[in-house]
BALO-10643 format. One record per residue (C-alpha): x, y, z; residue in three letters. Coordinates in steps of 0.02 Angstrom, whole numbers, padded with zeros to 5 digits, always signed. Each point is the difference from the previous one (the first is absolute). Layout:
% residues N
XYZALA...
***
This chain:
% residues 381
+02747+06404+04347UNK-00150-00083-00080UNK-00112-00069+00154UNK-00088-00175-00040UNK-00155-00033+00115UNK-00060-00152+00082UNK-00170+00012-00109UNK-00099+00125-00111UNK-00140+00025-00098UNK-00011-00053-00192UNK-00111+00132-00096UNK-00017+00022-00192UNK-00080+00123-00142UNK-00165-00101+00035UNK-00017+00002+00193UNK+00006+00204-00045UNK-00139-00013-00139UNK-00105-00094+00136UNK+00000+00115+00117UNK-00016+00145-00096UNK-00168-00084-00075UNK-00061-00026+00147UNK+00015+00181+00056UNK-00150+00035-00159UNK-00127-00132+00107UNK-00122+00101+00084UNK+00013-00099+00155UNK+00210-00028+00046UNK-00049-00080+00164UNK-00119-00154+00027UNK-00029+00023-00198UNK+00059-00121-00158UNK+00153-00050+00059UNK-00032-00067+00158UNK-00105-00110-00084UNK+00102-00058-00141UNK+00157-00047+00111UNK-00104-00111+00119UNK-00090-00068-00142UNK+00174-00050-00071UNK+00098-00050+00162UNK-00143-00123+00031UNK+00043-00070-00170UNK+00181-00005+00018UNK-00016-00077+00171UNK-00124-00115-00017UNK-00104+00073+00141UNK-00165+00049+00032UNK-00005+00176+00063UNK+00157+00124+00002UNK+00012+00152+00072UNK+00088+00145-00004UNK+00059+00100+00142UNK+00107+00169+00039UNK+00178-00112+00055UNK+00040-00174+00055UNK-00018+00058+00155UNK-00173+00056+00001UNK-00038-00171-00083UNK+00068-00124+00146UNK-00125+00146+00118UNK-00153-00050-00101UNK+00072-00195-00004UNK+00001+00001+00191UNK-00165+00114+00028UNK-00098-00096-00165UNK+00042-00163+00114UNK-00087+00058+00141UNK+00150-00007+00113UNK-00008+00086+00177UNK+00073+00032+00169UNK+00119-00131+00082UNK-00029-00113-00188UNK+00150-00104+00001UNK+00086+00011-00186UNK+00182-00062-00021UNK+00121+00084-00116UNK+00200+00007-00072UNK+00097+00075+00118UNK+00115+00048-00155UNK-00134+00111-00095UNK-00043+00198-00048UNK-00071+00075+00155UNK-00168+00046-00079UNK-00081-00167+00032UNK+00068+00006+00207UNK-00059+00197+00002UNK-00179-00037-00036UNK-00021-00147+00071UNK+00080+00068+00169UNK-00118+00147-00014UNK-00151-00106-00032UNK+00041-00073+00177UNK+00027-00186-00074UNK+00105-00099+00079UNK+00142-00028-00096UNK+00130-00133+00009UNK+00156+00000-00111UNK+00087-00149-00075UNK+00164-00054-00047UNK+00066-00014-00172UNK+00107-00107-00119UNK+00171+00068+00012UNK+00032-00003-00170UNK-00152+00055-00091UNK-00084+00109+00119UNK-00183-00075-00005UNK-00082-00080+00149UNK-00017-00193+00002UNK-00126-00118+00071UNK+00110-00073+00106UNK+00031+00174+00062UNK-00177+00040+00012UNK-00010-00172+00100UNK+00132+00049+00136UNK-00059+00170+00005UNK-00204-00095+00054UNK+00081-00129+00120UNK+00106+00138+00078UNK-00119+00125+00040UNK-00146-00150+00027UNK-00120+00066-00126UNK-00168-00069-00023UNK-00083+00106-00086UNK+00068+00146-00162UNK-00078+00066-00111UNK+00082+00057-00125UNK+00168-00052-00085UNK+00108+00139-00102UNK+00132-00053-00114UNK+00117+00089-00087UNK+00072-00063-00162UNK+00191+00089+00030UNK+00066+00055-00170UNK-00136-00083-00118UNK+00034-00181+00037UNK-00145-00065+00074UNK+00040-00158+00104UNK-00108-00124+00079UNK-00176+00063-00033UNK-00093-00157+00012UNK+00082-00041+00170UNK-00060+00173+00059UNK-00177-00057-00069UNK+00001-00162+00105UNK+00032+00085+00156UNK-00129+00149-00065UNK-00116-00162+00034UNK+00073-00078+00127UNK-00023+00149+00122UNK-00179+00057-00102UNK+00101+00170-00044UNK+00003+00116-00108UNK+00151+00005-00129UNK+00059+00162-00059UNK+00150+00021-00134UNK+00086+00159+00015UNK+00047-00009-00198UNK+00073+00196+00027UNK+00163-00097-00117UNK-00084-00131-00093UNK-00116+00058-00131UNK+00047-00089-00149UNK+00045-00156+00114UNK-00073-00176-00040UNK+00026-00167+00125UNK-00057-00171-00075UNK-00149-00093+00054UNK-00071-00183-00093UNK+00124+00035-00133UNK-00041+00158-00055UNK+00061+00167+00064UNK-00117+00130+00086UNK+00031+00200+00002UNK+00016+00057+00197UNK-00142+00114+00012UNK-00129-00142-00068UNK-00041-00043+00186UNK-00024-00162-00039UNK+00082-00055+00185UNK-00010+00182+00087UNK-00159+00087+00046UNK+00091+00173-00054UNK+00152+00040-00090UNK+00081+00177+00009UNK+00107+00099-00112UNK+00090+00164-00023UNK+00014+00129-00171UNK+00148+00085+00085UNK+00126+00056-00142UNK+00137-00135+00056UNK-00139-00155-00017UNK-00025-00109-00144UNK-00127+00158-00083UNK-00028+00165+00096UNK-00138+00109-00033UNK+00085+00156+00102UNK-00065-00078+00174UNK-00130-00115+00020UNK-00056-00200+00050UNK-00111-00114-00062UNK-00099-00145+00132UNK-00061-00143-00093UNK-00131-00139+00080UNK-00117-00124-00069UNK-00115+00017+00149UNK-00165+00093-00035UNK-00008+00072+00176UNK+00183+00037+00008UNK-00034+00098-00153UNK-00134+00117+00050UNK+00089+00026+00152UNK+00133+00066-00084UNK-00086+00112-00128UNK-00109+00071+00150UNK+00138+00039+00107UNK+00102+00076-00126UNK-00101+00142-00027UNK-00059+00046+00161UNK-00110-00145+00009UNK-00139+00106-00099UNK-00139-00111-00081UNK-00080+00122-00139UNK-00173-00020-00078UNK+00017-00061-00172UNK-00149+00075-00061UNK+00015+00162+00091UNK+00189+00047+00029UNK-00006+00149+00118UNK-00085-00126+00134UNK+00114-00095+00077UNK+00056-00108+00186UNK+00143-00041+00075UNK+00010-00164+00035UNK+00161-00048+00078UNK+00141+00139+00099UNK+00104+00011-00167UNK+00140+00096-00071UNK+00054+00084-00163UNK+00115-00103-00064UNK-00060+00032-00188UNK+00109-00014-00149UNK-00014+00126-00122UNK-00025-00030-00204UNK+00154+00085-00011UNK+00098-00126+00090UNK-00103-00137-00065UNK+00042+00049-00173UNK+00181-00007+00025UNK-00026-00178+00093UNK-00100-00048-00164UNK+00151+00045-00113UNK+00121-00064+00110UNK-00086-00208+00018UNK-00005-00016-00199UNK+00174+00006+00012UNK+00025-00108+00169UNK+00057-00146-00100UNK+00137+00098-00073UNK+00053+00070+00171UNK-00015-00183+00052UNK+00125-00051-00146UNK+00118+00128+00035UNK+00009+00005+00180UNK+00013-00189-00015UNK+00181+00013-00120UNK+00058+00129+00129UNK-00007-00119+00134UNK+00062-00150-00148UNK+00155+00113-00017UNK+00054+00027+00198UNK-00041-00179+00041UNK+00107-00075-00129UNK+00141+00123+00022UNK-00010-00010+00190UNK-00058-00163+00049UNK+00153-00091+00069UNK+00134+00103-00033UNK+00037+00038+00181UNK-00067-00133+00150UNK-00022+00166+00134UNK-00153+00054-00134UNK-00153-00096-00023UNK-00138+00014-00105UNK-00189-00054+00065UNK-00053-00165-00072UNK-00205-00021-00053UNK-00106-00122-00014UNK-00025-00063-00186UNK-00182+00009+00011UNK-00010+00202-00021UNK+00029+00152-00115UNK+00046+00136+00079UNK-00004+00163-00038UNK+00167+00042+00026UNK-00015+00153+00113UNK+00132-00022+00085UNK+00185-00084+00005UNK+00048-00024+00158UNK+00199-00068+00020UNK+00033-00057+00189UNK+00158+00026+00058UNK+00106-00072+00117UNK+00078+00164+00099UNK+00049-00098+00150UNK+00129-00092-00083UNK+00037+00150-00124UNK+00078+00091+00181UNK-00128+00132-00090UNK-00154+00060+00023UNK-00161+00044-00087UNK-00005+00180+00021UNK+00200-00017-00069UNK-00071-00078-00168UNK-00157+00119-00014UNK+00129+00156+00028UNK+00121-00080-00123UNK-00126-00017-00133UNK-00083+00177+00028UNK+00160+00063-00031UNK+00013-00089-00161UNK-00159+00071-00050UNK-00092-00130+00031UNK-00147+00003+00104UNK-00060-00188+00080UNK-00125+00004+00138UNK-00056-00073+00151UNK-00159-00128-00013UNK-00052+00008+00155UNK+00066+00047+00170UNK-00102-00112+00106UNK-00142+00059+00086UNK+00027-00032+00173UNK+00152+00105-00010UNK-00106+00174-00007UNK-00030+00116+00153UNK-00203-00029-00036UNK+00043-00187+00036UNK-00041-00021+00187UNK+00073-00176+00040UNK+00161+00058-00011UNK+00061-00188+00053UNK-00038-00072-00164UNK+00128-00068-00100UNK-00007-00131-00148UNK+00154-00068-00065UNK-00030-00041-00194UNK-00064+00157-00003UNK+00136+00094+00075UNK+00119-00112-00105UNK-00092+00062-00163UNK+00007+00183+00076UNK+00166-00014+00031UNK+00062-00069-00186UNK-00138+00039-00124UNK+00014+00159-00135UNK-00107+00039-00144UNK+00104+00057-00149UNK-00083+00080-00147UNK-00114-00077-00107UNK-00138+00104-00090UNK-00046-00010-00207UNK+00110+00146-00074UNK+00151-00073+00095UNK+00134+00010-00166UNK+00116-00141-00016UNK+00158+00107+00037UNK-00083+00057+00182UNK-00022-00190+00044UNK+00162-00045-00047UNK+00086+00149+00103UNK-00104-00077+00155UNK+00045-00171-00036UNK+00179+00053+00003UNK-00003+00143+00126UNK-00078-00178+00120UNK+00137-00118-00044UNK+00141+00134+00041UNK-00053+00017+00164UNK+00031-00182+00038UNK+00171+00022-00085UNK
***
């Protein structure tokens, strides 16, 4: 039986040609490539300085380490969310607190982010991640008024949004512009909105934040321009390099973002029209108006309580369909590294409990969405 994934890569005659042209450069890392793709995500974003970086991972690193953040630094974060940004910031020694989420679309609030400050009496953060679940990103300019408020730093974690707009004065903005962050991450993995194999890209409009970032990304060497072989290191720096290779894929890949955009867009079209009310026990997440997303995701919520079913039940029943949804995210608190093992937040439990990501990813044929669509609504028969 033919499997359908959650998510995969898109990649054409031309992403091939790329690559293979870069492989004639004399330089295939830190050459051409490198440059070109920055030079063009800074035009596509509407941003001052891009950079690339060796995963999304290794870009939130060189977020948290290009902001200066150290020991016992209190930054606040979803407690619904990959692990990557809790890993590093737990072994940076910050002091992390997690926050609750909307039950139905997965993103932190500021309301949330309010309880979570009064709670645990904070005076001082300083920093603020947010994570734009699925592509949709909600309330950025509330996030930005509490970024001043508490004199913080705002960082979007964007690893699902590239592509993504939200609407400010009228007009609407690309996440990534960091017009109201002071850094915005992103991820090339193959399921995001372009891949380039593995990779990330930070994006800032700070000059500082900037040459942090190129420092520290390559071992935080400062080379004579006039005489290359002498060099300093400047800053305790990593490699976390991406190579032309990787860079030339990425390249291929963001001319056609606005056609991975378009598709991804009708996939998500399709399911909400053929799924949206049909049953009252399955819910789709209502946005706000004022965005695009980028439509990395589509989440349905479920309601396995009054089902008499359970979660596991639907993701077994669909894997043996051949169909193969996902989990977005376990929460965070509920992993052995977590140490305060008394924590427990109800919308984010709830959404735990109820929320599945079924495929959505450019190539997806019109006969494969149908089969989900009605391999979904027989399960409620």
């Amino acid at each position: 039986m033919k499997l359908i994934p959650y998510n995969k890569q898109y990649i054409d005659h031309k992403d091939k040609k790329i690559i293979l042209n870069s492989l004639s450069n004399d330089l295939i890392t830190t050459g051409p490539y490198v440059t070109k793709f920055e030079n063009e995500l800074n035009s596509y974003l509407k941003c001052k300085y891009s950079f690339t970086c060796s995963s999304g991972t290794a870009a939130i690193h060189l977020a948290f380490l290009s902001l200066n953040l150290k020991k016992n630094d209190v930054i606040l974060m979803p407690a619904i969310n990959f692990i990557a940004s809790y890993n590093l910031a737990k072994n940076m020694q910050l002091k992390v607190y997690l926050v609750d989420i909307d039950k139905s679309t997965g993103q932190v609030t500021p309301d949330k982010i309010a309880q979570c400050i009064k709670k645990n009496r904070l005076k001082k953060i300083s920093a603020l991640l947010i994570m734009y679940q699925g592509g949709y990103p909600e309330n950025l300019m509330n996030f930005y008024d509490i970024k001043k408020k508490y004199d913080c730093f705002l960082i979007e974690d964007a690893c699902h949004a590239l592509g993504a707009e939200y609407k400010y004065k009228k007009k609407f903005i690309k996440i990534g512009s960091c017009k109201h962050s002071d850094i915005c991450t992103f991820s090339l993995h193959p399921v995001k909105t372009i891949t380039s194999g593995e990779g990330g890209i930070i994006t800032t409009n700070n000059k500082k934040i900037a040459k942090n970032i190129k420092l520290l990304r390559s071992h935080g060497i400062s080379r004579n321009k006039k005489k290359y072989w002498i060099y300093d290191v400047l800053k305790s720096g990593y490699n976390y390099r991406l190579s032309d290779l990787n860079c030339a894929l990425g390249l291929s890949q963001l001319k056609k973002i606005n056609f991975f955009l378009n598709k991804r867009k009708k996939i998500y079209e399709n399911y909400r029209t053929k799924l949206q009310n049909f049953n009252p026990n399955l819910v789709i997440p209502k946005y706000s108006k004022n965005i695009k997303p980028s439509y990395h995701l589509f989440v349905i919520n479920v309601a396995f309580d009054k089902l008499k079913k359970s979660k596991n039940h639907f993701m077994n029943y669909l894997n043996t369909n051949g169909i193969r949804a996902q989990y977005h995210y376990i929460p965070i608190y509920k992993f052995s590294i977590y140490n305060k093992k008394k924590t427990f937040f109800s919308n984010s439990e709830n959404y735990y409990k109820n929320s599945i990501s079924i495929p959505l990813f450019v190539n997806l044929n019109i006969k494969d969405q149908y089969k989900i669509i009605k391999t979904i609504k027989n399960y409620f028969k």
